[in-house]
PAGU-627069 format. One record per residue (C-alpha): y negated, z, x negated; residue number from 1; residue in three letters. Coordinates in nm, 4 decimals, always signed. Each point is the difference from the previous one (the first is absolute). Layout:
! PAGU-627069
+----------+----------+----------+-----+------+
!    north !       up !     east ! seq ! type !
+----------+----------+----------+-----+------+
!        Y !        Z !        X ! NUM !  ALA !
...
+----------+----------+----------+-----+------+
END
This chain:
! PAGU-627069
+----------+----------+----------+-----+------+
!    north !       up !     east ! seq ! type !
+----------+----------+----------+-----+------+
!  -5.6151 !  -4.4031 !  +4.8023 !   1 !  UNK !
!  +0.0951 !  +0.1553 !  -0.3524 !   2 !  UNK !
!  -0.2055 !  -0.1334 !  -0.3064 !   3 !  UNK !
!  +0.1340 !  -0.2111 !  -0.2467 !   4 !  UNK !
!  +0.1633 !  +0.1376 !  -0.2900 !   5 !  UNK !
!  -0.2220 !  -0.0746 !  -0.3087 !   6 !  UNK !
!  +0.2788 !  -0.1096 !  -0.3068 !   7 !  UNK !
!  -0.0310 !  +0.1688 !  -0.3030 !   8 !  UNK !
!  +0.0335 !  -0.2249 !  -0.3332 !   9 !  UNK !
!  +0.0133 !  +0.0560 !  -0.3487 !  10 !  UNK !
!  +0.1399 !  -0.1099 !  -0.3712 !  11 !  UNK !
!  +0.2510 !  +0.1431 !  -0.1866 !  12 !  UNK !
!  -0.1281 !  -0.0473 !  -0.3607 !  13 !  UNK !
!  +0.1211 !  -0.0502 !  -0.2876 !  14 !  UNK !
!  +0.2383 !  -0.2201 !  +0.1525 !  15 !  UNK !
!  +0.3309 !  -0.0272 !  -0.1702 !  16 !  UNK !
!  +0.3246 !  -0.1853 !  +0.1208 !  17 !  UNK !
!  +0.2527 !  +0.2851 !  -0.0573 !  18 !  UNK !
!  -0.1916 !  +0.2509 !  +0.0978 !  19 !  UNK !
!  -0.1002 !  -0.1485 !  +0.3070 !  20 !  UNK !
!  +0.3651 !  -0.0654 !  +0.0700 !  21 !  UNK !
!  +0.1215 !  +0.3389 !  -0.0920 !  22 !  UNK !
!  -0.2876 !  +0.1639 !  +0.2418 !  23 !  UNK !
!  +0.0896 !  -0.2466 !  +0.3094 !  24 !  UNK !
!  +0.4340 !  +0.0732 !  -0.0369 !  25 !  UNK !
!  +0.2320 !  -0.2410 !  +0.0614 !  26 !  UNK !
!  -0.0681 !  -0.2570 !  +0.3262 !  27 !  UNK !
!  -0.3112 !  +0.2074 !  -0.0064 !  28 !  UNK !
!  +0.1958 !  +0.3435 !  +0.1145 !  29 !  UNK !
!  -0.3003 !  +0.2237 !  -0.0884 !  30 !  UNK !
!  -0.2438 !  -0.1272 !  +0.1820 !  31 !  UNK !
!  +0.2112 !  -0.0213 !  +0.3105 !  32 !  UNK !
!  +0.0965 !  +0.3390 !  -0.0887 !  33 !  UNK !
!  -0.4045 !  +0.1314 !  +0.0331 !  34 !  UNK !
!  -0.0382 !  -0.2229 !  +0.2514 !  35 !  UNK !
!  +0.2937 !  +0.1587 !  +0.2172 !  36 !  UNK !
!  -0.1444 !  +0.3078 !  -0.0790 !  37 !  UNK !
!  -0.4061 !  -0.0008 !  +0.0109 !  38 !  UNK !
!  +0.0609 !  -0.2443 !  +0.3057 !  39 !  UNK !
!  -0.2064 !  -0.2858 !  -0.1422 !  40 !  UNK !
!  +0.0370 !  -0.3078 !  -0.0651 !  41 !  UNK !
!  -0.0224 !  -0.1450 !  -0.3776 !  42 !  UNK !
!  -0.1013 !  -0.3307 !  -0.1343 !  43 !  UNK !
!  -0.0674 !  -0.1520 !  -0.3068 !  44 !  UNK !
!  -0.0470 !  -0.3326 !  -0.2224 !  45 !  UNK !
!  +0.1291 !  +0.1237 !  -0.3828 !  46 !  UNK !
!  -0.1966 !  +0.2799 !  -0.0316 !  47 !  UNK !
!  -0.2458 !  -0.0542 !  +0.2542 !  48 !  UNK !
!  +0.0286 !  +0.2547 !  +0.2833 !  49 !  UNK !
!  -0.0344 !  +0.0410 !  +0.3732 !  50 !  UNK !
!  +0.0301 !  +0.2906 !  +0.1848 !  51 !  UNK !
!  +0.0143 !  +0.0293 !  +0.3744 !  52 !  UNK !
!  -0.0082 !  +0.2733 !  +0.2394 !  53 !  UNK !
!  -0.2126 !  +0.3205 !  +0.0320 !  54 !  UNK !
!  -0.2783 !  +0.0545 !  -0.2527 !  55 !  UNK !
!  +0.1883 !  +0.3440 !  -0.1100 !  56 !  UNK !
!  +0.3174 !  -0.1014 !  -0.0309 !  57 !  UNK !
!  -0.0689 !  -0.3471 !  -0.1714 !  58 !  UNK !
!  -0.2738 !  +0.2200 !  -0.2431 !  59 !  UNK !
!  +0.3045 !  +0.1699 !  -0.0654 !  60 !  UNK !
!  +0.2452 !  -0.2508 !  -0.0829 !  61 !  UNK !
!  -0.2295 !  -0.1512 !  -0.2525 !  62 !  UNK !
!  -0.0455 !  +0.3715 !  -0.1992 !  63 !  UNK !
!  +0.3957 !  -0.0102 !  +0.0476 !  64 !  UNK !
!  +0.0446 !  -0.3935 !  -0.1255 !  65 !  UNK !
!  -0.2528 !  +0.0288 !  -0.2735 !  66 !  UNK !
!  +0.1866 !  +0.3247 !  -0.1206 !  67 !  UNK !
!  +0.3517 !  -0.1240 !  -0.0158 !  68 !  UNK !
!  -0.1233 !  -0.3022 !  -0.1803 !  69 !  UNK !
!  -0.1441 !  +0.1901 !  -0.2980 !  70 !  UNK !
!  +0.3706 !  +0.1815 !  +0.0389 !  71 !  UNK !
!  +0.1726 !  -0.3055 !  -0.0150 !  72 !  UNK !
!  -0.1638 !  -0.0877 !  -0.3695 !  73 !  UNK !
!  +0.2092 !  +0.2313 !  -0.1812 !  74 !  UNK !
!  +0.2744 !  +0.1170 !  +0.3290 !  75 !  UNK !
!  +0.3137 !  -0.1987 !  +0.1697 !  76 !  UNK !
!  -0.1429 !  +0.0493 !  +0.3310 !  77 !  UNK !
!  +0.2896 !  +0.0149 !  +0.3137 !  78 !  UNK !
!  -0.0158 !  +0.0361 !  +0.3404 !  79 !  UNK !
!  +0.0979 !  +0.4072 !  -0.0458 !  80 !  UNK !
!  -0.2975 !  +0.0110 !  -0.2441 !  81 !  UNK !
!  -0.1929 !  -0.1172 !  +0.2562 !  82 !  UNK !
!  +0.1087 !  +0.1149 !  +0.2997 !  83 !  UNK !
!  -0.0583 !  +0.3795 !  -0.2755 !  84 !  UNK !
!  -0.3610 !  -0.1188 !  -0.0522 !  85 !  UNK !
!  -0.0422 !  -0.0532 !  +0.3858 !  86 !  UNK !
!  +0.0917 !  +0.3352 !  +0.0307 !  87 !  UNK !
!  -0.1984 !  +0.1152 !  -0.2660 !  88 !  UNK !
!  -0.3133 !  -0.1424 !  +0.1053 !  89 !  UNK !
!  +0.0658 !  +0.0158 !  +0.3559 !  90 !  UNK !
!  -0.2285 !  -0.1796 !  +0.2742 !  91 !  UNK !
!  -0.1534 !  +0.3235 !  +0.1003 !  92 !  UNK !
!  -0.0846 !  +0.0799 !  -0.3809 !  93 !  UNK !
!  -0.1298 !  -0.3238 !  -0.0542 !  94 !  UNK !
!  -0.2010 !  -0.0519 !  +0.2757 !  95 !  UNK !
!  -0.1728 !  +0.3344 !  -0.0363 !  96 !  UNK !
!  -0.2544 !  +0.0074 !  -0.3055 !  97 !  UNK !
!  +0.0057 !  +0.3611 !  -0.0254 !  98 !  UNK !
!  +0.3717 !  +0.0642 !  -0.1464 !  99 !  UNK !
!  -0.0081 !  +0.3176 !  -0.2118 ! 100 !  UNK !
!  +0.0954 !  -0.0160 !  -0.3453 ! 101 !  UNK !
!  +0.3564 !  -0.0590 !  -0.0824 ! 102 !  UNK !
!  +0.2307 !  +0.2859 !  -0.1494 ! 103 !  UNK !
!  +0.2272 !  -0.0517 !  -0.2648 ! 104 !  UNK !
!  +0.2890 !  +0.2752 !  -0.1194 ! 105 !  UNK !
!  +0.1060 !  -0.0176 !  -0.3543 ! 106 !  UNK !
!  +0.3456 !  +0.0272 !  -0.1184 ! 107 !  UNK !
!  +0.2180 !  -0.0746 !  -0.3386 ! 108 !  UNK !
!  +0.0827 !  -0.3162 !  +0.0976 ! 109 !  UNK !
!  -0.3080 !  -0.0893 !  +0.0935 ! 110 !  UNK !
!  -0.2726 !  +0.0023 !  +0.2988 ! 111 !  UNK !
!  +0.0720 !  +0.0152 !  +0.3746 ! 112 !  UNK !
!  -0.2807 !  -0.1247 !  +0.2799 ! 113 !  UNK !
!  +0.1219 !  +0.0318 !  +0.3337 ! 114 !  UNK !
!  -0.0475 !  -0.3218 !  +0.2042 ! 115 !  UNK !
!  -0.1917 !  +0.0272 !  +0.3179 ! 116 !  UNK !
!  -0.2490 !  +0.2281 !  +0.1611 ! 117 !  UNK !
!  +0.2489 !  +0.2537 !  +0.1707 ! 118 !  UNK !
!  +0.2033 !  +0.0203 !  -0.3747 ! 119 !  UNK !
!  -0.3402 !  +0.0411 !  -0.1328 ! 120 !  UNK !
!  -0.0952 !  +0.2769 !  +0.2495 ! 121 !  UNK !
!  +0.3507 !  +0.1404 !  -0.0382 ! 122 !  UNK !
!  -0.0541 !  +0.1070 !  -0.3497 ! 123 !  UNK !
!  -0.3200 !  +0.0946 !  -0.0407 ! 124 !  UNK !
!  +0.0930 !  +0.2773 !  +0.3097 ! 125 !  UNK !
!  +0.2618 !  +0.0989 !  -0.2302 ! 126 !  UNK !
!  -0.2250 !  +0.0277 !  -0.2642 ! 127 !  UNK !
!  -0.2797 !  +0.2275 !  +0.2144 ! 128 !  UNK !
!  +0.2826 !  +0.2083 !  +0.2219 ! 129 !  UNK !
!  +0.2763 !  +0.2202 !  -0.0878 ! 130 !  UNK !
!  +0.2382 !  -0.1104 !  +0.2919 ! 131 !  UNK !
!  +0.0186 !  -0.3573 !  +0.1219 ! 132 !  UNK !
!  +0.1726 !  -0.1445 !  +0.2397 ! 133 !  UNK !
!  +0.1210 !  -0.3891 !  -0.0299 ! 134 !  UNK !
!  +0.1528 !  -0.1190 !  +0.3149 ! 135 !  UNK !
!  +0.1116 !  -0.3744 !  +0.0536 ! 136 !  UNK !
!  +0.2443 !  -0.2342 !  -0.0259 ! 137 !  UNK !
!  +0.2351 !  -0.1426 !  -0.2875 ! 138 !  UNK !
!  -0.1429 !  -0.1968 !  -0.2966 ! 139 !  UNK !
!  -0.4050 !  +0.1189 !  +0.0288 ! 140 !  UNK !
!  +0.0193 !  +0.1844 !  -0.3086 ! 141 !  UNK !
!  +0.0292 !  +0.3952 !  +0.0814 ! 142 !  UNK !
!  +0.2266 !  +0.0772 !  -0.1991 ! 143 !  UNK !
!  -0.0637 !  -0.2114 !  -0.2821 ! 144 !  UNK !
!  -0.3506 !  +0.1023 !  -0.0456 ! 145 !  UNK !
!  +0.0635 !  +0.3926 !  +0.0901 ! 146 !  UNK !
!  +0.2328 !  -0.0498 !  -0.3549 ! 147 !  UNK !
!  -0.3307 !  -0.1470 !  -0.1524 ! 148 !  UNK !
!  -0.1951 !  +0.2320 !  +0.0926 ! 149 !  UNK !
!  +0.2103 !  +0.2975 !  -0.1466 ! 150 !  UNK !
!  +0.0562 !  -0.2155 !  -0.3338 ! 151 !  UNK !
!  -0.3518 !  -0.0170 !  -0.0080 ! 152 !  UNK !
!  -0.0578 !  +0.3473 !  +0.0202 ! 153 !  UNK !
!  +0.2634 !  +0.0787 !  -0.2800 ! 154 !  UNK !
!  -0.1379 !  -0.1859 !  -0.1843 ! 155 !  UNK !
!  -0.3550 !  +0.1267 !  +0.0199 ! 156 !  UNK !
!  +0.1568 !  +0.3503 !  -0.0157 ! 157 !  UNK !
!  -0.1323 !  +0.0715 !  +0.3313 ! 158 !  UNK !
!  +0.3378 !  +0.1646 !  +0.0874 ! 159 !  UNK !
!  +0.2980 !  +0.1249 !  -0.1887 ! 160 !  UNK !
!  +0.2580 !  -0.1487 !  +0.2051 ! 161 !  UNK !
!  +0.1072 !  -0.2511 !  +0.2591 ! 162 !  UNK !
!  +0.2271 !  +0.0824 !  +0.2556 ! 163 !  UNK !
!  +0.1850 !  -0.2758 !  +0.2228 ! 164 !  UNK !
!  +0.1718 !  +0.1416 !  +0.3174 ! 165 !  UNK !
!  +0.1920 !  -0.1739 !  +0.2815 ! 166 !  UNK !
!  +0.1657 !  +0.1113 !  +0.3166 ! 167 !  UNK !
!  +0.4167 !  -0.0886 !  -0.0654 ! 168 !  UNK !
!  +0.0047 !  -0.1710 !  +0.3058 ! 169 !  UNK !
!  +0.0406 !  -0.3694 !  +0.0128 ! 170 !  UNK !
!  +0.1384 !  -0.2125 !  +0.2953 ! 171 !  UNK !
!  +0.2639 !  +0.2909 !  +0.1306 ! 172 !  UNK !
!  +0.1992 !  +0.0475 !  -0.3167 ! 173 !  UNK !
!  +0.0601 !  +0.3710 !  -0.0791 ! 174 !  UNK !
!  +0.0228 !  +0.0851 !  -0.3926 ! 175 !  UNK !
!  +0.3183 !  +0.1751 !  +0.0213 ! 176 !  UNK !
!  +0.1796 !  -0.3813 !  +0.1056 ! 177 !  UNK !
!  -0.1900 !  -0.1364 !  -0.3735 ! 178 !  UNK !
!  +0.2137 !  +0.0091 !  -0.3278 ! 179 !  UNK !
!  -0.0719 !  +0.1863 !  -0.3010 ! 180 !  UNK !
!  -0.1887 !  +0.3101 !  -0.0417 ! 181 !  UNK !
!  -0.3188 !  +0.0956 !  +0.1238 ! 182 !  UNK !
!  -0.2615 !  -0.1669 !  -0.2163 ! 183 !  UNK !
!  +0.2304 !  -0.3154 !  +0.0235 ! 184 !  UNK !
!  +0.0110 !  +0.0270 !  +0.3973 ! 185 !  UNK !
!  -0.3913 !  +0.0452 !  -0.0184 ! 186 !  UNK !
!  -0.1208 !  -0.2779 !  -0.2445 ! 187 !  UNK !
!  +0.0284 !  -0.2623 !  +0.2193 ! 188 !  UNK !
!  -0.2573 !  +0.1654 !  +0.2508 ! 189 !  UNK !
!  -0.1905 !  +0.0057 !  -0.2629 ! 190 !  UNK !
!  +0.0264 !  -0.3568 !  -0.2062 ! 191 !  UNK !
!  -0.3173 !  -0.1687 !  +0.1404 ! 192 !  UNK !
!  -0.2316 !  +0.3300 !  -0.1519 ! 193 !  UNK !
!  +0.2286 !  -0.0908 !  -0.3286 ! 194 !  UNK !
!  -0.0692 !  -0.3291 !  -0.0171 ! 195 !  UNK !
!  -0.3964 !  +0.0266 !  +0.0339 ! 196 !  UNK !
!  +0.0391 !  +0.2890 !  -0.2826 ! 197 !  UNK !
!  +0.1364 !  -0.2351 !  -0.1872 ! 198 !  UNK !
!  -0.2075 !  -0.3112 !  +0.0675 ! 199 !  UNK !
!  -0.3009 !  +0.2337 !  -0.0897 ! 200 !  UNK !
!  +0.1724 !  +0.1512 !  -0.2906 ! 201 !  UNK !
!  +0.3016 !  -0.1025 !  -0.1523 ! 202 !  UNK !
!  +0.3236 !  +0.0888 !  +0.0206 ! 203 !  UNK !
!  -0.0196 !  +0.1864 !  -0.3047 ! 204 !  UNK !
!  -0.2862 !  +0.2280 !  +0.0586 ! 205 !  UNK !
!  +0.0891 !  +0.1039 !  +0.3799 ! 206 !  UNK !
!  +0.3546 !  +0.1367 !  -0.1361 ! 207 !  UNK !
!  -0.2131 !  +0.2200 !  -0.2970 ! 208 !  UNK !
!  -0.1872 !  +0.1165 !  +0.2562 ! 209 !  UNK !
!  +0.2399 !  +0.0761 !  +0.2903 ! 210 !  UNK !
!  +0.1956 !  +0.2114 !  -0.3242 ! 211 !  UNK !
!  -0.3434 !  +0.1723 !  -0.0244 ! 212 !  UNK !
!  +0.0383 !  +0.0897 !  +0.3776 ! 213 !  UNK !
!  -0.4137 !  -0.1875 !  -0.0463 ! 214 !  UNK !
!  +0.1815 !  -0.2055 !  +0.3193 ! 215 !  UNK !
!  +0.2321 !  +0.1240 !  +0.2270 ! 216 !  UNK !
!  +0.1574 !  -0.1741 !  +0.2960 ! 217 !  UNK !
!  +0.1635 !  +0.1837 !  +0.2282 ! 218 !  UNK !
!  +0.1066 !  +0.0264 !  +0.3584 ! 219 !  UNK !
!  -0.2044 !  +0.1745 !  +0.2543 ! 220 !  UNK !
!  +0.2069 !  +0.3212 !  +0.0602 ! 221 !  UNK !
!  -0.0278 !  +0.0435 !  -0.3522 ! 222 !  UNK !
!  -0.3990 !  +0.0819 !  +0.0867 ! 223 !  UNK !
!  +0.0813 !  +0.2785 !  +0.2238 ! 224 !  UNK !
!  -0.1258 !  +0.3671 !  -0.2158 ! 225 !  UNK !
!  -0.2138 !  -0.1895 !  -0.2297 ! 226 !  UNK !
!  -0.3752 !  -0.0033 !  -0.0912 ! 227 !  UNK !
!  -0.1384 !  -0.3216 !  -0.1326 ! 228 !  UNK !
!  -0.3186 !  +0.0296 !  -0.2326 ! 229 !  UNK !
!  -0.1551 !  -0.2571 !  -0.2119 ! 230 !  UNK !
!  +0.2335 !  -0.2495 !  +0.1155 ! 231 !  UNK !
!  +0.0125 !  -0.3833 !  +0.1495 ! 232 !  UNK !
!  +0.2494 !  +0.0332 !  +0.3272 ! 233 !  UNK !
!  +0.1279 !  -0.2714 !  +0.1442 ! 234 !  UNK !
!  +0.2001 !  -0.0029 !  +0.3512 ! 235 !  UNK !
!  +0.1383 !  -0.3322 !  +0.0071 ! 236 !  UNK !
!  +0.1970 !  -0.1128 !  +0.3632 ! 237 !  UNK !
!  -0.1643 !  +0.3136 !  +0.1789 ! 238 !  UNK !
!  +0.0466 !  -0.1665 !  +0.3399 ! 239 !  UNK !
!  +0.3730 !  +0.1364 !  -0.0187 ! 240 !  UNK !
!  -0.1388 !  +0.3329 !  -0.0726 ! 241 !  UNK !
!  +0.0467 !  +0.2731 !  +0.2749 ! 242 !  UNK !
!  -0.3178 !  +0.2405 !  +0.1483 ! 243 !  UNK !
!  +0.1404 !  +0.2640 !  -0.2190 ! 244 !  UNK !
!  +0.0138 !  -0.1881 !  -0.2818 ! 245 !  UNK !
!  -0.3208 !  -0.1581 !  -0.0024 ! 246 !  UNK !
!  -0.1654 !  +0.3718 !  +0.0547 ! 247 !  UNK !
!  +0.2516 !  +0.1198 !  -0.2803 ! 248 !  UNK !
!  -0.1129 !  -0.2718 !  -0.2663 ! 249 !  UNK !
!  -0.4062 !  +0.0151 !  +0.0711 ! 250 !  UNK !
!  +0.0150 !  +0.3719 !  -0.0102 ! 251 !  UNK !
!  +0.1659 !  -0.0104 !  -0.3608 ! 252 !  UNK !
!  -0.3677 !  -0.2165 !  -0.1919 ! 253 !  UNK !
!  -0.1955 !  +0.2839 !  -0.1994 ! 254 !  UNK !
!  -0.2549 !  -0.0208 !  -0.2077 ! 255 !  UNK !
!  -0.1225 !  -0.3545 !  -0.1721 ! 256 !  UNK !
!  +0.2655 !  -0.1606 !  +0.1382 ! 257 !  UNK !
!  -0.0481 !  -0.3537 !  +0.2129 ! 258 !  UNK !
!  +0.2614 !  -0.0779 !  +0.2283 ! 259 !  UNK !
!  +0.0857 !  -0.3565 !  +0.1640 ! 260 !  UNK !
!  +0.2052 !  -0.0457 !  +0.3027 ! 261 !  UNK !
!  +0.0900 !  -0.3155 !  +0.0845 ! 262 !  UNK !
!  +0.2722 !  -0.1548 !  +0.2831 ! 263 !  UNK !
!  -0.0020 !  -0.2746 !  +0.2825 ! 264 !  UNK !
!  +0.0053 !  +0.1742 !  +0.3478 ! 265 !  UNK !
!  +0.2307 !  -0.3128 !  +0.1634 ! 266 !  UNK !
!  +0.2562 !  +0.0498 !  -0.2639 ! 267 !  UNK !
!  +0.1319 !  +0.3384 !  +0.1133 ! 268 !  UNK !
!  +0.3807 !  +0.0926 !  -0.1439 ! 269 !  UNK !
!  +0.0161 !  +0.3220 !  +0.1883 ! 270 !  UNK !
!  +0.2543 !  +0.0781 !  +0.2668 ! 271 !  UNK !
!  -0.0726 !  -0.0859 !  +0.3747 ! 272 !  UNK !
!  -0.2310 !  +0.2637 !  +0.1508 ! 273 !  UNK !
!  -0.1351 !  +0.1038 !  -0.3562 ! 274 !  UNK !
!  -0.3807 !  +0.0182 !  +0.0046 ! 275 !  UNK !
!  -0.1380 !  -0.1267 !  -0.3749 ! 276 !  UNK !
!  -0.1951 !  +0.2053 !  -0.2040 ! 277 !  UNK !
!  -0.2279 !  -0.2492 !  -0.1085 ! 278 !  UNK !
!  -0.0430 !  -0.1318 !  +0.3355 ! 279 !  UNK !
!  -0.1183 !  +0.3540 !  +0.1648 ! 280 !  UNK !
!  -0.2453 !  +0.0510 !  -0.2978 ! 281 !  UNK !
!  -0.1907 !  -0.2610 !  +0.0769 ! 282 !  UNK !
!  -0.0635 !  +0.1777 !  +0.2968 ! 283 !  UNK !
!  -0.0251 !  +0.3311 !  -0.1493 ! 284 !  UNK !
!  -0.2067 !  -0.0562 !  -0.2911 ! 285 !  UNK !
!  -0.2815 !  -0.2924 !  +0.1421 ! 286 !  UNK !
!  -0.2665 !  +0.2244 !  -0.0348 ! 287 !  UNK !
!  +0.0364 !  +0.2287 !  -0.2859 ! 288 !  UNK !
!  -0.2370 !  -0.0582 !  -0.2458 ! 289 !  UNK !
!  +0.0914 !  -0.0717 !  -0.3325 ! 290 !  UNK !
!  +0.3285 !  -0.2461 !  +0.1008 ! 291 !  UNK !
!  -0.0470 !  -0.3643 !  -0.0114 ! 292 !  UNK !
!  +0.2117 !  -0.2618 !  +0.2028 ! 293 !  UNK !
!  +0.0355 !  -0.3141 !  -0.0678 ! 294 !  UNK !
!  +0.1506 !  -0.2450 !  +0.2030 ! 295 !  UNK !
!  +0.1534 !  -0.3246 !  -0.1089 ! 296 !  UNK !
!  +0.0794 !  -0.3235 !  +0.2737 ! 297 !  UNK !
!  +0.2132 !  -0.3183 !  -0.0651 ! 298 !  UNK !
!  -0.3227 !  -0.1432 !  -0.1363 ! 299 !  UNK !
!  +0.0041 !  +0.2233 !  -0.3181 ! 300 !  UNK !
!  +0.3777 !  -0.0998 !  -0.0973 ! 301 !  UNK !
!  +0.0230 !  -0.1285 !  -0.3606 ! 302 !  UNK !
!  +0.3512 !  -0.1332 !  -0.0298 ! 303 !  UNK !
!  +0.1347 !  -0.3338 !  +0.0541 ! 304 !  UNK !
!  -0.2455 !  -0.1506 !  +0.3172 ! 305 !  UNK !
!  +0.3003 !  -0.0064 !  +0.2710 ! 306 !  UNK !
!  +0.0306 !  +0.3678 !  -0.0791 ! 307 !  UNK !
!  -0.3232 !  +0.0441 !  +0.1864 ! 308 !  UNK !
!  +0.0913 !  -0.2669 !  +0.2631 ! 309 !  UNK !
!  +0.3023 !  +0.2228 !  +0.0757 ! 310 !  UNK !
!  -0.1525 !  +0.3542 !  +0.0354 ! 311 !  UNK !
!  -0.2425 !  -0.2231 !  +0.2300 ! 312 !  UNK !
!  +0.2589 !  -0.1332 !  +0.1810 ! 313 !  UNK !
!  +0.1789 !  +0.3583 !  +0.0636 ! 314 !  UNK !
!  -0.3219 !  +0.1404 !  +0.1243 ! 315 !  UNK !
!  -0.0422 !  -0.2618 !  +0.2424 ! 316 !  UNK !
!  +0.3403 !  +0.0655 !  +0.1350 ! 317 !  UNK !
!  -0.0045 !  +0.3630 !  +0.0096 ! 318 !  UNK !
!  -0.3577 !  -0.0518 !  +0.1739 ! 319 !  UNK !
!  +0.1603 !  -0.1682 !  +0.2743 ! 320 !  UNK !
!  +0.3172 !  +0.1662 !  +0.0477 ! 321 !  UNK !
!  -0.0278 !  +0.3470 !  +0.3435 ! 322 !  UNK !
!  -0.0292 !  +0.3479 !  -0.1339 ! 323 !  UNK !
!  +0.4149 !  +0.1462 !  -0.0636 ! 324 !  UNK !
!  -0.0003 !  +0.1505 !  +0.3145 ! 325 !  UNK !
!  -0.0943 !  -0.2870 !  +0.2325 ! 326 !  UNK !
!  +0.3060 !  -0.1572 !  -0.1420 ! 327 !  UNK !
!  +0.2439 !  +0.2278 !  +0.1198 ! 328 !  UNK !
!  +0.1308 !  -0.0941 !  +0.3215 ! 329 !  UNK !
!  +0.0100 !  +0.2749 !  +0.2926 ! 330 !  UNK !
!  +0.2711 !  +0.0440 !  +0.2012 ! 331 !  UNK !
!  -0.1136 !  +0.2188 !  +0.2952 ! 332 !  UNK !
+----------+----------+----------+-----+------+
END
C-alpha cells in the first residue's frame, strides 16, 4: 500500500489583490494550466497555498508559482507567458538542483536566453563546436537561436560575416514555376532567417549590412566552389538537402568559421525515393569528435501550446501506422 502524499503549503507574501489576480488568470487558467502540466493538483484560500502530488513536482510548482508572481508585479501575465515559463523552467530543470548556469546571447535589440534545458544545451554546443547539428521539430527554436548565435558573434567581432543558406526546396515546387527573377524566386525560402535578422536587428541595419556583403543569404548551390573562413553558416531546412549536398556544404567551413545546421527529419520535401542529407548524417557523423547534436522533442516547442499538442499528436500517429512496405498489397 503506497504512502500518503505529504501536502506542501505555503504563503504568497506581500499579498496584493491585482497581483494575485493577474498571477492566477482568468477563472484561475494558470493554475490549471501548471496543474495540467506538472500533474498536480493546486489549492488555495487567497494566497494561502496547497500543493498536492509528488514531493518533486509540487517543490517545483512552488519555485514556478512564487516566480511568476514576482513577474506578475510589473508583467500582464497570459496563459502563452506561462505556458513560455513552463517551458522555460521545465519539470526536469526544476526538479533537479544542479541546473548549470543559464546563457544569454546579446544582440542590438537587446538580450536573448533560450528557454529550457535542451535550448540551453543547444547554444552553448554552438558556442564550444564548430559544426552543430539541431534536429527536431517546428517551433523549438533552431533556427531562431542559430540567428542569435551568429548576431552574437558579429557583434563581439568573433567573425566577419554571417552566412544564411537554405536548400530551394519546399513542398515540391520547382523555382523555375516562381515569378520574378532569381533573388525574388529565392526570398521567400528564406523570409523566416529575415525576419529573426530583423527582430534582432532592425530593418535598417540588416539591409547596410547585406550591401556590405557582412550577411549574405543565399541558396545552397550557390555554396558549391567556395571556402568559408571566419564566418557564422547557417543551413536552415537541411532535411530537404540531398547526400551530395550535405557533403558539398560541410566540406566548404574553413578556418574560424562555426557552422549550424538545423532541419526536422519528419518534414522531408524531397522526391519519393530521395534519401535526405541531414537524415544520413546523423548516421554518418555520430561519432566524430568535435560535432555536437542536439535533439529537440514536442516538449521543447515554444509557440502557441497546441503547436506542441499537434507535433505530439503526429508522432503518435506515425508511431502507430506499418512500415511503407507492409502497406502495399501483394498480388501473387
Amino acid at each position: 500500500m503506497n504512502a500518503p502524499i505529504e501536502p506542501l503549503r505555503f504563503i504568497l507574501e506581500p499579498f496584493e489583490a491585482r497581483r494575485f489576480a493577474n498571477l492566477c488568470g482568468q477563472l484561475d487558467e494558470h493554475l490549471r494550466l501548471i496543474e495540467a502540466r506538472l500533474a498536480i493538483e493546486i489549492r488555495n484560500r487567497g494566497n494561502q497555498f496547497e500543493l498536492v502530488g509528488t514531493s518533486g513536482k509540487t517543490s517545483a510548482a512552488e519555485q514556478l508559482l512564487r516566480r511568476l508572481y514576482r513577474e506578475a508585479e510589473n508583467t500582464e501575465l497570459s496563459p502563452d507567458l506561462v505556458h513560455l515559463f513552463l517551458q522555460e523552467s521545465g519539470i526536469e530543470e526544476l526538479c533537479n538542483p544542479t541546473v548549470e548556469v543559464s546563457v544569454a546571447l546579446r544582440t542590438r535589440k537587446g538580450m536573448i536566453r533560450p528557454r529550457g534545458a535542451n535550448q540551453q544545451r543547444y547554444v552553448k554546443a554552438i558556442l564550444d563546436h564548430d559544426i552543430n547539428f539541431g534536429i527536431g521539430p517546428a517551433g523549438t527554436g533552431k533556427t531562431y537561436l542559430a540567428v542569435a548565435c551568429a548576431v552574437d558573434a558579429l557583434e563581439r567581432e568573433q567573425i566577419r560575416r554571417i552566412l544564411l543558406v537554405r536548400p530551394a526546396v519546399e513542398a515540391g515546387e520547382k523555382l523555375g514555376f516562381l515569378p520574378g527573377d532569381l533573388s525574388q524566386k529565392i526570398d521567400p525560402y528564406l523570409r523566416p532567417l529575415y525576419d529573426a535578422l530583423y527582430e534582432m536587428l532592425g530593418f535598417e541595419q540588416v539591409a547596410k549590412l547585406i550591401e556590405k556583403q557582412v550577411i549574405e543569404v543565399a541558396p545552397l548551390a550557390y555554396m558549391r566552389g567556395r571556402t568559408l573562413s571566419n564566418s557564422f553558416i547557417i543551413l536552415d531546412e537541411s532535411q530537404n538537402t540531398t547526400l551530395e549536398q550535405m557533403k558539398m556544404f560541410l566540406t566548404r567551413i574553413g578556418f574560424g568559421s562555426t557552422a549550424v545546421i538545423t532541419g526536422d527529419i519528419t518534414q522531408v520535401d524531397l522526391p519519393r525515393g530521395t534519401k535526405s542529407g541531414l537524415t544520413h548524417v546523423i548516421e554518418v557523423l555520430r561519432d566524430v569528435p568535435g560535432i555536437s547534436f542536439t535533439h529537440f522533442n514536442p516538449k521543447d516547442v515554444v509557440r502557441h501550446p497546441l503547436v506542441q499538442r499537434i507535433v505530439e499528436a503526429y508522432e503518435r500517429f506515425e508511431a502507430s501506422q506499418p512500415p511503407f512496405d507492409a502497406k502495399v498489397q501483394r498480388h501473387d
